[in-house]
N, C-alpha and C positions, 0 to 999 in steps of 0.2 A: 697193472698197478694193484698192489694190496690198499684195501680200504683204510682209514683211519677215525672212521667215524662209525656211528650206527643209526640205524635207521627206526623211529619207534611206530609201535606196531598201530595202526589207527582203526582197527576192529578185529573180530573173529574171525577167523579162516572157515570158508564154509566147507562144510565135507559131504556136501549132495554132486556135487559135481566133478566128484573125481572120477577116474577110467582104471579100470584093472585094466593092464596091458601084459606085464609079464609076472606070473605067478610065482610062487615060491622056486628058488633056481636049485637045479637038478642036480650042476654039478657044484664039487666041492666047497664051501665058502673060505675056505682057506687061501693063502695067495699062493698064486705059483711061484718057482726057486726063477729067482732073477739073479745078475751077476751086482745085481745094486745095494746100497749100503744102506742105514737106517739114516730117513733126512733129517736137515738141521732145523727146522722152522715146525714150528708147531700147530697147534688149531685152529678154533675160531680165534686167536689173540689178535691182534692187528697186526701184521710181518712187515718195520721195514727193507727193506735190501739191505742193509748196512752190513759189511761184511769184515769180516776179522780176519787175521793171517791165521787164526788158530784151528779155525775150522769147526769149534762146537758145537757138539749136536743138541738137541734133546728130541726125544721120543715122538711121535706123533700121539695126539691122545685121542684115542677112540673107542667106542662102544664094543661091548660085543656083540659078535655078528649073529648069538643066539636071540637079543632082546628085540621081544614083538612090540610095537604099538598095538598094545589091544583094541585099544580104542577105536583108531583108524580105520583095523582087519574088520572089524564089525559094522562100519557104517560105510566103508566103500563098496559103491556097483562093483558086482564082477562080471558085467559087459563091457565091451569095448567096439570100436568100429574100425575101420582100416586105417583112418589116422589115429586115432585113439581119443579123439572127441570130434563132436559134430563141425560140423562147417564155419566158416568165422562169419558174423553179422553184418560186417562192416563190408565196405565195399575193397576188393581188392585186385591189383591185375590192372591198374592206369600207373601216371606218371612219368609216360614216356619211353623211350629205349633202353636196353639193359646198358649196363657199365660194360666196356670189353677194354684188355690191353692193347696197345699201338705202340709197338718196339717199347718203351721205357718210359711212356705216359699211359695217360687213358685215355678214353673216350668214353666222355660223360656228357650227356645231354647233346648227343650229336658232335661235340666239340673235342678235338684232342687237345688238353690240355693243360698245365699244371696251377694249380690250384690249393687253398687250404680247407683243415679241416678240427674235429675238436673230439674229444670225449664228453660225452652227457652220457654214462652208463647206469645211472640212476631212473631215466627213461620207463623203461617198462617194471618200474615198483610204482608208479605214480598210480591214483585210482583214481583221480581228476581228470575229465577228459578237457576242461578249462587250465587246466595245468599244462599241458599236453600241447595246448593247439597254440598257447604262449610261447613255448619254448622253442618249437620248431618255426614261428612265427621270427621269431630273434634271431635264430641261426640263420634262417633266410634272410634279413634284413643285413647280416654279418656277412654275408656271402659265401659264407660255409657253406659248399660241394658235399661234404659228408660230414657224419657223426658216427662216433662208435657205440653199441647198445648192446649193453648183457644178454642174450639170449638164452641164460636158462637162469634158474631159482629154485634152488634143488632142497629139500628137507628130507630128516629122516622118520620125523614122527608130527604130526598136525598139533598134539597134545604141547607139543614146548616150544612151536613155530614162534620165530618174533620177524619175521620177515611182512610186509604189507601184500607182499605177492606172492605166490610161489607155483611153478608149472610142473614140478612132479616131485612124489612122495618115493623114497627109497629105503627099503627096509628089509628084516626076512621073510617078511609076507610076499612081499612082491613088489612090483614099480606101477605105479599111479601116474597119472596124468590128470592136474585139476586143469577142468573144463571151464569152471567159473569165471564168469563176465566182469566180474568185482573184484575178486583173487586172485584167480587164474588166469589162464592163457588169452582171455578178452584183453585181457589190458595191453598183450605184446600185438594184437590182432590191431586194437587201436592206434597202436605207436606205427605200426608200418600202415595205413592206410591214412594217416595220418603224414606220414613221409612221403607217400605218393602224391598228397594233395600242395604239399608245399613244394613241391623239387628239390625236397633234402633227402641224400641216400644215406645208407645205413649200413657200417660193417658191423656185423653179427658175434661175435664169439657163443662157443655153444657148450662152452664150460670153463671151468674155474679151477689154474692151478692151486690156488689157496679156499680157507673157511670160508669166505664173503658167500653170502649165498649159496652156501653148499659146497659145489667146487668138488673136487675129487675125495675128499673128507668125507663129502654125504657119502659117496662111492664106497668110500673102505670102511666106515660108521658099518655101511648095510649089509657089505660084502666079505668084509675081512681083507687083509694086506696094510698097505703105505702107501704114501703119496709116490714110491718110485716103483714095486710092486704092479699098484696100477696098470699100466703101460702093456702089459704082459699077463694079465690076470683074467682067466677065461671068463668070470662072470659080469669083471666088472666093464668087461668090454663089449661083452653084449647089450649089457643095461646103458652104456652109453653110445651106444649104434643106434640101439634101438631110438633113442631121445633125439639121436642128429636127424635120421629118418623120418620124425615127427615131426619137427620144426620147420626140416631143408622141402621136406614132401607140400605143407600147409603153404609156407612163402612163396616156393619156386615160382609162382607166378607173375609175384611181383618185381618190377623195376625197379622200386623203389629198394631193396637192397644189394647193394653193391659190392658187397663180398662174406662169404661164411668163411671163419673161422673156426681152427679147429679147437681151439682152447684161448686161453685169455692167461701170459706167462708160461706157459707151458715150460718144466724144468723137470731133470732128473737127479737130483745131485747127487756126486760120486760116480756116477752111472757111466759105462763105453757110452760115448754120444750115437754110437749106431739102435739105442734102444727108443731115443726120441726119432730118431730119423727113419726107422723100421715102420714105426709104430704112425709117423707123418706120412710118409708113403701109400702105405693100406686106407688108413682113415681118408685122406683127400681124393684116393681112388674111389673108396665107397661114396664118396658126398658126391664127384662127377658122375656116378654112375646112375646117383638118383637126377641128377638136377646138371643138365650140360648147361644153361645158360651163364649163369654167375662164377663170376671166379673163387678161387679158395687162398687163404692164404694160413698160415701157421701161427701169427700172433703172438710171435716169440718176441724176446728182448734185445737178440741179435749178437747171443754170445759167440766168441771168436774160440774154436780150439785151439791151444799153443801149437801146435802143429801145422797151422794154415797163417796165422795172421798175428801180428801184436808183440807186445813184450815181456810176455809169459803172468804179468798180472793178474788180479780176478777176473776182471771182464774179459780176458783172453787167454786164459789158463784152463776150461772146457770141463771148469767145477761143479755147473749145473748140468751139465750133460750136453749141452747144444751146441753145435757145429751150425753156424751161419750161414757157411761158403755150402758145405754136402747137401743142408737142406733146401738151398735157394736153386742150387740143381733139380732136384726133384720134381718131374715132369708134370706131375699134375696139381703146383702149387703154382699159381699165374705170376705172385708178385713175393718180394722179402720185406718183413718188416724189421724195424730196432725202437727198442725205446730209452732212454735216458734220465739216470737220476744221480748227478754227481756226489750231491752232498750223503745219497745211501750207500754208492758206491764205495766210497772211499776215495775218489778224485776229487783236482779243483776244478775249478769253475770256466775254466777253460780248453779244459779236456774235450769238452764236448765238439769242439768242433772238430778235432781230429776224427772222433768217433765217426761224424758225418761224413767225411768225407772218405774215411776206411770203406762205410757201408758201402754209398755212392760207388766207387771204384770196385767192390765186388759186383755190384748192380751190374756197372759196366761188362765187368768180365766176362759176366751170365749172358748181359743179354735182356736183362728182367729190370721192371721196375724196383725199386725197391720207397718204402715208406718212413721215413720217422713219424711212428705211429703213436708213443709218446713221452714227453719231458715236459717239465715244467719245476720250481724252485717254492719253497715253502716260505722265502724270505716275502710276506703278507706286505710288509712296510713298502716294498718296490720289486713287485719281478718283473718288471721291466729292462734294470737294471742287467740281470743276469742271461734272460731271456733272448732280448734283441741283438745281442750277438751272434748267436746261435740260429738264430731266424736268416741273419742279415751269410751265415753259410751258406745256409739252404737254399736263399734266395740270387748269390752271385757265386759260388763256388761252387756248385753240383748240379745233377740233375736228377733229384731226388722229386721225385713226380708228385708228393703232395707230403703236408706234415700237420700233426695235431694234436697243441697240446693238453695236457691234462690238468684240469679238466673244467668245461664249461660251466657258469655258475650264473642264477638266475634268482629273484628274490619277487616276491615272498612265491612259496612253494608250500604245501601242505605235509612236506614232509622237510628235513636237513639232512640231504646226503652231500653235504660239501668237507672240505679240507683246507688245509691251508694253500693248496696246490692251487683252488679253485681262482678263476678268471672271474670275474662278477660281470653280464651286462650293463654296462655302465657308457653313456655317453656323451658324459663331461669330458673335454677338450682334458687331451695328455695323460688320463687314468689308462690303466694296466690294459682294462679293455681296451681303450681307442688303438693304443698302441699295437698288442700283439694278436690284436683278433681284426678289428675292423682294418685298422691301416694294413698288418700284414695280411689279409686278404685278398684286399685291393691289389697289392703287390706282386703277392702270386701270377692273379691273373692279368695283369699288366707283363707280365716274362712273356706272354704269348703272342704271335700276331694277332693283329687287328681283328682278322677275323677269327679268331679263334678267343678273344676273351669274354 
């Protein structure tokens, strides 16, 4: 989901706690010649999906890849340690059994089972650890299995940060990693030892196809090329190896996350889809190779090539580069996700259940779980309305191993990262919440036997 909101900034970024990790890069900062086209969507603006038969672009707007933060270069350590900051504080490595697949469910918390789930990707910007212990307190109460949580907050300069958190600095100097307990990487440290303690897991994404916190923007900001570029671009894929390495390397221990991600949307547009699929291959290779326990998944939105599936429309016309079917193949990807947003897309309101049931049925074919990972309607007045249909799929016509929609909403919070999207904990009899969080959770795990819910 691209963000629609922002988040304001509630103190100084401190800059004692950053890590040099990778210094000024060697090779070119130019992008490499991809077969990809300039994308349609633009920077930090807020992107919805809405999509046009037209197809218009504009530019992506970036920095040049010569502009130093001087500031920064001047007050960052240039030591570093094998993860790139010291040890996390909090206690981590309990919570129970790792998450593993079982044919087209999971097993979670000893149980195979199908189950729901939510996005709270606002999570690790919180600097309240009273904030924190609330909200994972709710979702337990909700019976939310999992939660989805941004795993990175990428900036290119400390000097113009408006983010509350941020876990690495990307620029011509080099790539940083803040270490801070306040800023930095403490507060995702908190969020997963924090998810250990409640029995809420966590699917990770570990970057951002759009501006929201960085996202591949900080990438091409630092490195030079495009959001489709990218993909392909010897520097910038170092610099994002290296960040999954940091992350996948600090967590691996924990139970309490339930799957890494390799991106959050991940799209090429215009692009052969073998360049997202190339480029999914290698990366989920590198994440198993650091971390066999946890599964990976791609975190896509579950686009169809016209070649494979649909009726040549947007969502199955293979405009953003994503092939569903080729990458749900992909040996060391455990499970497929799809997400859903009709009124961006350009469909009605009913479509969606077709959609589920397409996934579901390639699910089947694979072999693989797959996920409605997420959908949700902006109609504030009642999603309900729109929503419980689509739930009421999931729930008697597939077997679509869990679904979560977007996105969990929680009041009062020290900061406002909600939308109109957002679900509010609320449980007054027949509000949005009772209905598609708490009742439809219950639901879920009511599909399972006795013993298994």
């Amino acid at each position: 989901m691209k963000l629609f909101t922002s988040i304001a900034v509630l103190g100084l970024a401190l800059l004692t706690g950053l890590q040099l990790v990778l210094g000024a890069p060697t090779t070119s900062l130019k992008a490499s010649t991809t077969p990809c086209k300039t994308p349609r969507h633009t920077s930090t603006q807020k992107q919805t999906h809405t999509h046009t038969n037209t197809h218009t672009s504009k530019p992506l707007k970036t920095k040049s890849a010569k502009t130093k933060d001087t500031k920064t270069a001047r007050t960052m350590s240039a030591t570093s340690t094998a993860s790139g900051c010291p040890a996390p504080t909090v206690p981590l490595g309990g919570g129970g059994p790792f998450a593993t697949v079982q044919g087209r469910m999971f097993q979670i918390q000893s149980k195979t089972q199908f189950f729901a789930g939510t996005n709270s990707w606002w999570l690790s910007q919180l600097q309240s650890n009273s904030d924190v212990n609330n909200v994972f307190s709710e979702l337990a109460l909700t019976q939310f299995k999992v939660t989805r949580v941004w795993g990175f907050s990428d900036i290119n300069s400390v000097a113009t940060n408006t983010n509350p958190v941020y876990f690495q600095v990307l620029n011509s100097t080099g790539q940083y990693f803040n270490c801070d307990q306040t800023t930095g990487i403490g507060r995702l440290d908190y969020v997963v030892s924090t998810a250990e303690a409640k029995g809420v897991k966590i699917v990770m994404p570990l970057l951002n196809n759009y501006g929201d916190l960085g996202g591949i923007p900080a990438y091409t900001t630092a490195f030079g090329g495009n959001s489709t570029s990218f993909y392909t671009d010897a520097t910038s894929q170092a610099a994002y190896k290296n960040y999954v390495q940091f992350i996948v390397n600090r967590y691996k221990i924990s139970p309490a996350i339930f799957a890494w991600e390799l991106a959050n949307e991940p799209r090429c547009s215009q692009c052969p889809s073998s360049v997202i699929t190339n480029w999914a291959t290698s990366i989920s290779a590198y994440i198993k190779s650091l971390d066999s326990k946890h599964m990976v998944a791609l975190g896509d939105e579950g686009w169809f090539d016209s070649a494979s599936i649909g009726d040549g429309s947007y969502a199955y016309s293979g405009y953003e580069g994503v092939d569903f079917v080729k990458n749900l193949a992909i040996p060391t990807l455990d499970y497929g996700t799809f997400h859903c947003y009709p009124d961006q897309w350009g469909y009605n309101n009913t479509w969606p259940n077709e959609w589920i049931e397409q996934h579901d049925a390639v699910g089947k074919a694979a072999g693989k779980p797959v996920v409605f990972e997420e959908y949700g309607s902006t109609n504030t007045a009642n999603h309900s309305i729109l929503m419980v249909p689509w739930q009421q799929t999931v729930l008697h016509n597939t077997s679509v191993a869990y679904d979560s929609f977007w996105q969990f909403g929680t009041s009062p919070l020290s900061i406002n990262p909600f939308d109109d999207y957002a679900i509010y904990y609320n449980t007054t009899p027949g509000s949005d919440y009772e209905v598609l969080a708490y009742q439809h959770a219950a639901a879920m795990l009511a599909k399972n036997p006795v013993a298994n819910q």
